[in-house]
Backbone atoms as SQL, in Angstrom:
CREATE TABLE atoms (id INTEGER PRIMARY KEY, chain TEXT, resi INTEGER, resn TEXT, atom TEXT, x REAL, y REAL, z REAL);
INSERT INTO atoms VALUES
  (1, 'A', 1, 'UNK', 'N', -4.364, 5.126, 9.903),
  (2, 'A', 1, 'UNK', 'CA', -4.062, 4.114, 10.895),
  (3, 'A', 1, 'UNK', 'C', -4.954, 2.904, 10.630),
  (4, 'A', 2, 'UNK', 'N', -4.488, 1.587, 10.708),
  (5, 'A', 2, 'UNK', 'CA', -4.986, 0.376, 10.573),
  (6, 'A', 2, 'UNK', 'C', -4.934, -0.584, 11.900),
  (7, 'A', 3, 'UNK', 'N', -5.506, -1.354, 12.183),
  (8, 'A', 3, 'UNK', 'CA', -5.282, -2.168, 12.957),
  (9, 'A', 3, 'UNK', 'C', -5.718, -3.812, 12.658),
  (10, 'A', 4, 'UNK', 'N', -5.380, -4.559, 12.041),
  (11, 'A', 4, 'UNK', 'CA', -5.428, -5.512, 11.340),
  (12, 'A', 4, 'UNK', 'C', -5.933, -6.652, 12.053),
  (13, 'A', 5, 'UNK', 'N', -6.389, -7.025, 13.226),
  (14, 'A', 5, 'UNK', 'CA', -6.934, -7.505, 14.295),
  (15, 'A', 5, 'UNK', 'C', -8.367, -8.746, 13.638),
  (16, 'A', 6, 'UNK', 'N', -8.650, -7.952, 12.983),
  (17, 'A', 6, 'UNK', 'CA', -10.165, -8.885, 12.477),
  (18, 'A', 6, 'UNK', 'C', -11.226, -8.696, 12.882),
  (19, 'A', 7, 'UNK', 'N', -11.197, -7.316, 14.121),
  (20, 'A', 7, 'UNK', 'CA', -12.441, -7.006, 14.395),
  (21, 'A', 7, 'UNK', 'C', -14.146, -6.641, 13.451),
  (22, 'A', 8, 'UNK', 'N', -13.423, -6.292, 12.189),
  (23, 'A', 8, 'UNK', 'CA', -14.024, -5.839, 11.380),
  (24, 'A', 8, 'UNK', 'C', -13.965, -3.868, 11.659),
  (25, 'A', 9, 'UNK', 'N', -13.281, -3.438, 12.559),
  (26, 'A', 9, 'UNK', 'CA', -12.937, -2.094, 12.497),
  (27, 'A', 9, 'UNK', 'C', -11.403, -1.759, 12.020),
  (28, 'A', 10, 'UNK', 'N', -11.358, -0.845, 11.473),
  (29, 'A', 10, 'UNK', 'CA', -10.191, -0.450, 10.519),
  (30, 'A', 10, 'UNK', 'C', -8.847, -1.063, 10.423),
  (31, 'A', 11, 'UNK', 'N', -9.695, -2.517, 9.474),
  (32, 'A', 11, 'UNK', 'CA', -8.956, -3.358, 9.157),
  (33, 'A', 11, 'UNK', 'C', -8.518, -2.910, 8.017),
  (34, 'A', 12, 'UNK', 'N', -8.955, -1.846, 7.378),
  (35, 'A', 12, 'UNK', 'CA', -8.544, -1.544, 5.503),
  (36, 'A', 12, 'UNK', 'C', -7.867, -0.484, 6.104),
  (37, 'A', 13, 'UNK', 'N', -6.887, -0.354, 5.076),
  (38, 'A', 13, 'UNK', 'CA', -6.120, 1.266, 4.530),
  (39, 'A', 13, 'UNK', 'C', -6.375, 1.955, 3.506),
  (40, 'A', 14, 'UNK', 'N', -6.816, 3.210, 3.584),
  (41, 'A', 14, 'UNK', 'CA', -7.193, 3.898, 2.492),
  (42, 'A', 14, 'UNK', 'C', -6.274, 4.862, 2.475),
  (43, 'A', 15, 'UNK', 'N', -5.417, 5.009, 1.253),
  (44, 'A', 15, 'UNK', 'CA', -4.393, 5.906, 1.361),
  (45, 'A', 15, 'UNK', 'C', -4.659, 6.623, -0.615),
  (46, 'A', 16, 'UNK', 'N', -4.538, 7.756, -0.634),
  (47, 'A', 16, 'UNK', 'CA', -4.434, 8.727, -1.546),
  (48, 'A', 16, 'UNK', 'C', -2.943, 9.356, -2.469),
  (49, 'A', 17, 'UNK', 'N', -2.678, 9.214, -3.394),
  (50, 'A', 17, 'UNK', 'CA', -1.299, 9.605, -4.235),
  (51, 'A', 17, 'UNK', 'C', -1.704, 10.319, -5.204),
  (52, 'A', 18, 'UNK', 'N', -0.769, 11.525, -5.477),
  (53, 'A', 18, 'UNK', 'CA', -0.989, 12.254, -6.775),
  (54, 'A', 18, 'UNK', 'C', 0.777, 12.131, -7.580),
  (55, 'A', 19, 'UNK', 'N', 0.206, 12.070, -8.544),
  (56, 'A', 19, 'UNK', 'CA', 1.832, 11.809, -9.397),
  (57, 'A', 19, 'UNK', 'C', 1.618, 13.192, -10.632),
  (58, 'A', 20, 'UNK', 'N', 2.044, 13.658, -10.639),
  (59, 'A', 20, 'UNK', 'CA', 2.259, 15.163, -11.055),
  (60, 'A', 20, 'UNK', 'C', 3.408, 14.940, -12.450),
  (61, 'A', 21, 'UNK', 'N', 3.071, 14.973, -13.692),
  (62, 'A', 21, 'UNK', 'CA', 3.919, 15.673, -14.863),
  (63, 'A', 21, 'UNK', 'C', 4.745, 13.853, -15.288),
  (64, 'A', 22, 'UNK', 'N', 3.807, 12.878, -14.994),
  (65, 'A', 22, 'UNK', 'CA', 3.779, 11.464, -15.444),
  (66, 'A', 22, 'UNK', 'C', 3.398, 11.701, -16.960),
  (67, 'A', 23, 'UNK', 'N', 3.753, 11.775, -18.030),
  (68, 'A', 23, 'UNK', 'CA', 3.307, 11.910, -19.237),
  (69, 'A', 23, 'UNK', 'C', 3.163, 10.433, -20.150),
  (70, 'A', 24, 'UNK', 'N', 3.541, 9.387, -19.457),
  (71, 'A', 24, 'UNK', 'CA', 2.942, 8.220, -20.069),
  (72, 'A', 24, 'UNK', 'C', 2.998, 7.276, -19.423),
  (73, 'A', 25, 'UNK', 'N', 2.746, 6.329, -19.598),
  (74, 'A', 25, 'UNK', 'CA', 2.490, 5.033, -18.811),
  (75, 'A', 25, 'UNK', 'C', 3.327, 4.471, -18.012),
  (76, 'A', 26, 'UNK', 'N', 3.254, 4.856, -16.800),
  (77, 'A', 26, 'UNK', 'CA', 4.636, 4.119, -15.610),
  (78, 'A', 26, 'UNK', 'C', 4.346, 2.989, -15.146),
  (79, 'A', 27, 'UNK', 'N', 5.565, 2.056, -14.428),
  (80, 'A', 27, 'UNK', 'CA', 5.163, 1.236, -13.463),
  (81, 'A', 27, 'UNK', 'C', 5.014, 1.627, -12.392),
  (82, 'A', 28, 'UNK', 'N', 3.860, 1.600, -11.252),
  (83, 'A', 28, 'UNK', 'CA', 3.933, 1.899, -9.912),
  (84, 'A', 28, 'UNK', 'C', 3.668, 0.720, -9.278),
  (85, 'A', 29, 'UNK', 'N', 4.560, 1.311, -7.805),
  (86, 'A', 29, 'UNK', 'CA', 3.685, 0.091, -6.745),
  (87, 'A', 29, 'UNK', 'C', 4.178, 0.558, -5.348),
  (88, 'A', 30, 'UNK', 'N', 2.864, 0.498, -4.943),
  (89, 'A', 30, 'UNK', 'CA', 3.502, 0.957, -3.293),
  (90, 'A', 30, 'UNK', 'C', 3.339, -0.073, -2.263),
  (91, 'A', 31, 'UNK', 'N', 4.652, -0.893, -1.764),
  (92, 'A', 31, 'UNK', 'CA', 4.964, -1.571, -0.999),
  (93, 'A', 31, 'UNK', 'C', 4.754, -0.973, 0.239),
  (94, 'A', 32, 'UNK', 'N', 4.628, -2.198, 1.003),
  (95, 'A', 32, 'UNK', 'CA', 4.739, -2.411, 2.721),
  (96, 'A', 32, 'UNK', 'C', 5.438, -2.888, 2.961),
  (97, 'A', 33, 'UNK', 'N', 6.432, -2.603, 4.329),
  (98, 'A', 33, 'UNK', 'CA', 7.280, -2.625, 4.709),
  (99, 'A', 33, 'UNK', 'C', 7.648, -2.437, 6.367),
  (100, 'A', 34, 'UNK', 'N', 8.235, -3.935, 7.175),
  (101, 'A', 34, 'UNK', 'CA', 7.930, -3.344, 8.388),
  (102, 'A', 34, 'UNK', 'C', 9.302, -2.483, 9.172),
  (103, 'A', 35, 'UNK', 'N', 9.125, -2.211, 10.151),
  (104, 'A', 35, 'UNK', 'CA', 10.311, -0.937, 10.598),
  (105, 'A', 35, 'UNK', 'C', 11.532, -1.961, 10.367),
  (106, 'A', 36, 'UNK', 'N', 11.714, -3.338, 10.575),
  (107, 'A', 36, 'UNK', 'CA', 13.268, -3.780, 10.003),
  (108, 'A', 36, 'UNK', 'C', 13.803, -3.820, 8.367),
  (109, 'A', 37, 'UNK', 'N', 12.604, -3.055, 7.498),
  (110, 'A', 37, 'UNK', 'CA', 12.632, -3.435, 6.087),
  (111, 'A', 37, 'UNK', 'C', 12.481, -4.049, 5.394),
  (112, 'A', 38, 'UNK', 'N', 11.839, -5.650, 6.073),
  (113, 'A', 38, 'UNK', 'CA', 11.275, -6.109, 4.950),
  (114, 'A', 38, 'UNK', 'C', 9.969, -6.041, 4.471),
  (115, 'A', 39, 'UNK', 'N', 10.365, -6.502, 3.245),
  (116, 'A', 39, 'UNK', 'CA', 9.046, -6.336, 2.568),
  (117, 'A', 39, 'UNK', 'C', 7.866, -7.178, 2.793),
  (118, 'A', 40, 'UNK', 'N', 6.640, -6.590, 3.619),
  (119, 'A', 40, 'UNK', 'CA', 5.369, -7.208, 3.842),
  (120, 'A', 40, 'UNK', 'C', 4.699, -7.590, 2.865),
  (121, 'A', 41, 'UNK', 'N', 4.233, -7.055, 1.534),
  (122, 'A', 41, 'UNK', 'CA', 3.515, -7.179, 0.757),
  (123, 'A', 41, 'UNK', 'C', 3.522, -5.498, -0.449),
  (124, 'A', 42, 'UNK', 'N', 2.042, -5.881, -1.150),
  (125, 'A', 42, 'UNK', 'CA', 2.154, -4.388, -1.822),
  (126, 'A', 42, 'UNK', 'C', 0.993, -4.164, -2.441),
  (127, 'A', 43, 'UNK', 'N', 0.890, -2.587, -1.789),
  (128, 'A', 43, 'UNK', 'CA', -0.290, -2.661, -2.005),
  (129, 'A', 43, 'UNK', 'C', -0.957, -2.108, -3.508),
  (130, 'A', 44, 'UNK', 'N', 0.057, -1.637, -4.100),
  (131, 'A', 44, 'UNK', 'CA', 0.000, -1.529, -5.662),
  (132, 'A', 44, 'UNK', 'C', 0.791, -1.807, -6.416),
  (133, 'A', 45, 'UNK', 'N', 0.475, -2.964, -7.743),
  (134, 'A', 45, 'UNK', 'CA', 1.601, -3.034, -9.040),
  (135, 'A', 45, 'UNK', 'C', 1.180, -3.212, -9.993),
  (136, 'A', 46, 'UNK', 'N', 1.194, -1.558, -10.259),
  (137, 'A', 46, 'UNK', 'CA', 0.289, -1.757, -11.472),
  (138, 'A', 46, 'UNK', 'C', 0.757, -0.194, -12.403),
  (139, 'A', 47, 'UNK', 'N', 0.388, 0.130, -13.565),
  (140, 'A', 47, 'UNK', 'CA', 1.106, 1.016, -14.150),
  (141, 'A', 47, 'UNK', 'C', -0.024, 2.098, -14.051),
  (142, 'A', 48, 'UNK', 'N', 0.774, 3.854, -14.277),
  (143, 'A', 48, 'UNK', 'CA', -0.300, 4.583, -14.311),
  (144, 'A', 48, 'UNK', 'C', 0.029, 6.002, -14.648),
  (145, 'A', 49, 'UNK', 'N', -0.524, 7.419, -15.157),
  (146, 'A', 49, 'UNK', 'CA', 0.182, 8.359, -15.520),
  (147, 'A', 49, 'UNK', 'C', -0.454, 9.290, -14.510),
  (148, 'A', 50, 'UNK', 'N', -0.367, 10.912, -15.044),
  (149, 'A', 50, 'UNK', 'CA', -0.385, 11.594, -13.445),
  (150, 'A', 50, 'UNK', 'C', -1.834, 11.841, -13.187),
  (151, 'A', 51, 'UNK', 'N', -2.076, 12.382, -11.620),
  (152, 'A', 51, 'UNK', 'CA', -3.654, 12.277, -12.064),
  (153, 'A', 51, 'UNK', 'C', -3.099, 11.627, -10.159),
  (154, 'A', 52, 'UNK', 'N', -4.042, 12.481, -9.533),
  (155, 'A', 52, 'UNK', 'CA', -4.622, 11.700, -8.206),
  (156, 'A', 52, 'UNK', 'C', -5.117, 10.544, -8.488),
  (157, 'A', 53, 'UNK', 'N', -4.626, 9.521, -7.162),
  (158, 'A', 53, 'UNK', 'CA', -5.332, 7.894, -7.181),
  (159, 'A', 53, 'UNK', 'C', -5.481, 7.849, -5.761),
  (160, 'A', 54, 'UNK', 'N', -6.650, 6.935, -5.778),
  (161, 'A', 54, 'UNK', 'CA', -6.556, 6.266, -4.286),
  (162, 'A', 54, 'UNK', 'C', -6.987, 4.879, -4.137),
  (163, 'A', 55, 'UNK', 'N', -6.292, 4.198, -3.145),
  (164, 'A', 55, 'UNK', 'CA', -6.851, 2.911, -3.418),
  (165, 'A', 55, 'UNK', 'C', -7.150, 2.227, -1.861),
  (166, 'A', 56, 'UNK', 'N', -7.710, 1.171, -1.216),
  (167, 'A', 56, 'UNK', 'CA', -7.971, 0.611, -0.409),
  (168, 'A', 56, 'UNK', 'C', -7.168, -0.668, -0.238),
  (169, 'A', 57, 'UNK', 'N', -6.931, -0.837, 0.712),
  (170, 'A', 57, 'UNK', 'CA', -5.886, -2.066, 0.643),
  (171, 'A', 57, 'UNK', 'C', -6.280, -2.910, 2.160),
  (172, 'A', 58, 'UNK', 'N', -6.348, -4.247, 2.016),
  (173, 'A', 58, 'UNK', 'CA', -7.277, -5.064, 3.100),
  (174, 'A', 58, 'UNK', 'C', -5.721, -5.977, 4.228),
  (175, 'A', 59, 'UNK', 'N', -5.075, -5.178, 4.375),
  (176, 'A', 59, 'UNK', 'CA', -4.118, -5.379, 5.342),
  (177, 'A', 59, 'UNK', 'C', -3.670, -6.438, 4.869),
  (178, 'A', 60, 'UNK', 'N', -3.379, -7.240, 4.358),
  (179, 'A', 60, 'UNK', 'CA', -2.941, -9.123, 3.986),
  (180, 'A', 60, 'UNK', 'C', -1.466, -8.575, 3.714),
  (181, 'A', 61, 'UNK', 'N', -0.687, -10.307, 3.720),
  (182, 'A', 61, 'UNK', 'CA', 0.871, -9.712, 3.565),
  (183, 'A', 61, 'UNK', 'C', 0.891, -10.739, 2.234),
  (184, 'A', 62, 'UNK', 'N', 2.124, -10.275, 1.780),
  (185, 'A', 62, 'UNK', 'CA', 2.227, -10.998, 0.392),
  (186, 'A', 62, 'UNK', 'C', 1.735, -12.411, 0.495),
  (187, 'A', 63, 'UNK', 'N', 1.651, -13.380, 1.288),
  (188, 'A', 63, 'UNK', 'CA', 1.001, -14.816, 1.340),
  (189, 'A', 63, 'UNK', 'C', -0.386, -14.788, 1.709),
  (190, 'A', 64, 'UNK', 'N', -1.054, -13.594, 1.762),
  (191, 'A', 64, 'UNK', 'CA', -2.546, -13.431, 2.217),
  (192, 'A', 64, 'UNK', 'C', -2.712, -13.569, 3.799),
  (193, 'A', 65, 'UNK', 'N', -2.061, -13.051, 4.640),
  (194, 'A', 65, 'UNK', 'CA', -2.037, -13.599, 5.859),
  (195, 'A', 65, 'UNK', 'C', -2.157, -11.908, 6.137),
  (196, 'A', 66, 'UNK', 'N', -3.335, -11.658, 7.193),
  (197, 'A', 66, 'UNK', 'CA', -3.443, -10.441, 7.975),
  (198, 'A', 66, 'UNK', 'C', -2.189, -9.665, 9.188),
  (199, 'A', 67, 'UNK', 'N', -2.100, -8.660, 8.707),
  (200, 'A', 67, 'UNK', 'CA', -0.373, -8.503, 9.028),
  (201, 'A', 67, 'UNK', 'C', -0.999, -7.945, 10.255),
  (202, 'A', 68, 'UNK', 'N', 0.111, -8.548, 11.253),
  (203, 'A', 68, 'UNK', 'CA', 0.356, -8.574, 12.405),
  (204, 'A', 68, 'UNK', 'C', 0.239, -7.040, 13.336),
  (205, 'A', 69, 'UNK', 'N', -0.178, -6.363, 14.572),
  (206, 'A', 69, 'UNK', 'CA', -0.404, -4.440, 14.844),
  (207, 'A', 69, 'UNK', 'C', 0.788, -4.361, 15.214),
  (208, 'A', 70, 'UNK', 'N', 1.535, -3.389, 14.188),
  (209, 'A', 70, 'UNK', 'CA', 3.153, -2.951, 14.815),
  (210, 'A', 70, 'UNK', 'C', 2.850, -1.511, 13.479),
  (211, 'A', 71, 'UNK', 'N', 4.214, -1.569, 13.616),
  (212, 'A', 71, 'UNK', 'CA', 4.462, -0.047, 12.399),
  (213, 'A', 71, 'UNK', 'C', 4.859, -0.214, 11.188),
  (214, 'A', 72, 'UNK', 'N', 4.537, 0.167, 10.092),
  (215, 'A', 72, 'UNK', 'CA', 4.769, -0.230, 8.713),
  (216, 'A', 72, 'UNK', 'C', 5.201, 1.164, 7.741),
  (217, 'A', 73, 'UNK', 'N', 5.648, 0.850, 7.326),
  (218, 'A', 73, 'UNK', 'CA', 6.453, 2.137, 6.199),
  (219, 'A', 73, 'UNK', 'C', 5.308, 1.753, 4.678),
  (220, 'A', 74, 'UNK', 'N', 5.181, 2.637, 4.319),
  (221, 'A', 74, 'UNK', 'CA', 4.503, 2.378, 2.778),
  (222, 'A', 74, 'UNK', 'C', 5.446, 3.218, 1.625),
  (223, 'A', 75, 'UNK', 'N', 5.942, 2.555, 1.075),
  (224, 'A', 75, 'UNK', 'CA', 7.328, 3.322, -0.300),
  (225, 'A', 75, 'UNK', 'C', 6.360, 3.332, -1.579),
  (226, 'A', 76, 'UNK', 'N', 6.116, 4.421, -1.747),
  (227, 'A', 76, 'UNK', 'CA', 5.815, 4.514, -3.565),
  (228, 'A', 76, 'UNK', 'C', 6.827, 4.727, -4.538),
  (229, 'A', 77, 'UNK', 'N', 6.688, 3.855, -5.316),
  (230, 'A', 77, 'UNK', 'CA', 7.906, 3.700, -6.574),
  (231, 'A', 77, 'UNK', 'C', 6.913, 4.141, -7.656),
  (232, 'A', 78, 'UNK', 'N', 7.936, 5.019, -8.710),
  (233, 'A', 78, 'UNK', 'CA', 7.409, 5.056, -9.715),
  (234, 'A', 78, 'UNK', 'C', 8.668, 5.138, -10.704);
């Protein structure tokens, strides 16, 4: 859970992925997305093979603007 506010309390997302039997170099990226579907931003695009990852992501929407407290979907593509 995030709350993007600016308090300086859990303004980041720390979220964890394992990609299992990736045997060479993929594209990934895991978008944000709000409950009408569009696309907020993303919080990974970048390539990678299997192997747990985790990454931190500082709430901003694709124009750098601190996204607004509602509900967000996160889609991992690989």
């Amino acid at each position: 859970m995030f709350t993007p506010n600016g308090d300086g309390i859990n303004n980041q997302l720390e979220t964890e992925y394992d990609l299992i039997t990736i045997l060479r170099d993929v594209p990934i990226r895991l978008g944000v997305y709000d409950i009408s579907g569009r696309h907020r931003g993303a919080v990974i695009n970048s390539r990678g093979v299997s192997g747990r990852s985790a990454v931190i992501w500082d709430v901003l929407d694709r124009d750098g603007m601190l996204l607004s407290l509602g509900l967000y979907v996160l889609r991992l593509e690989v």
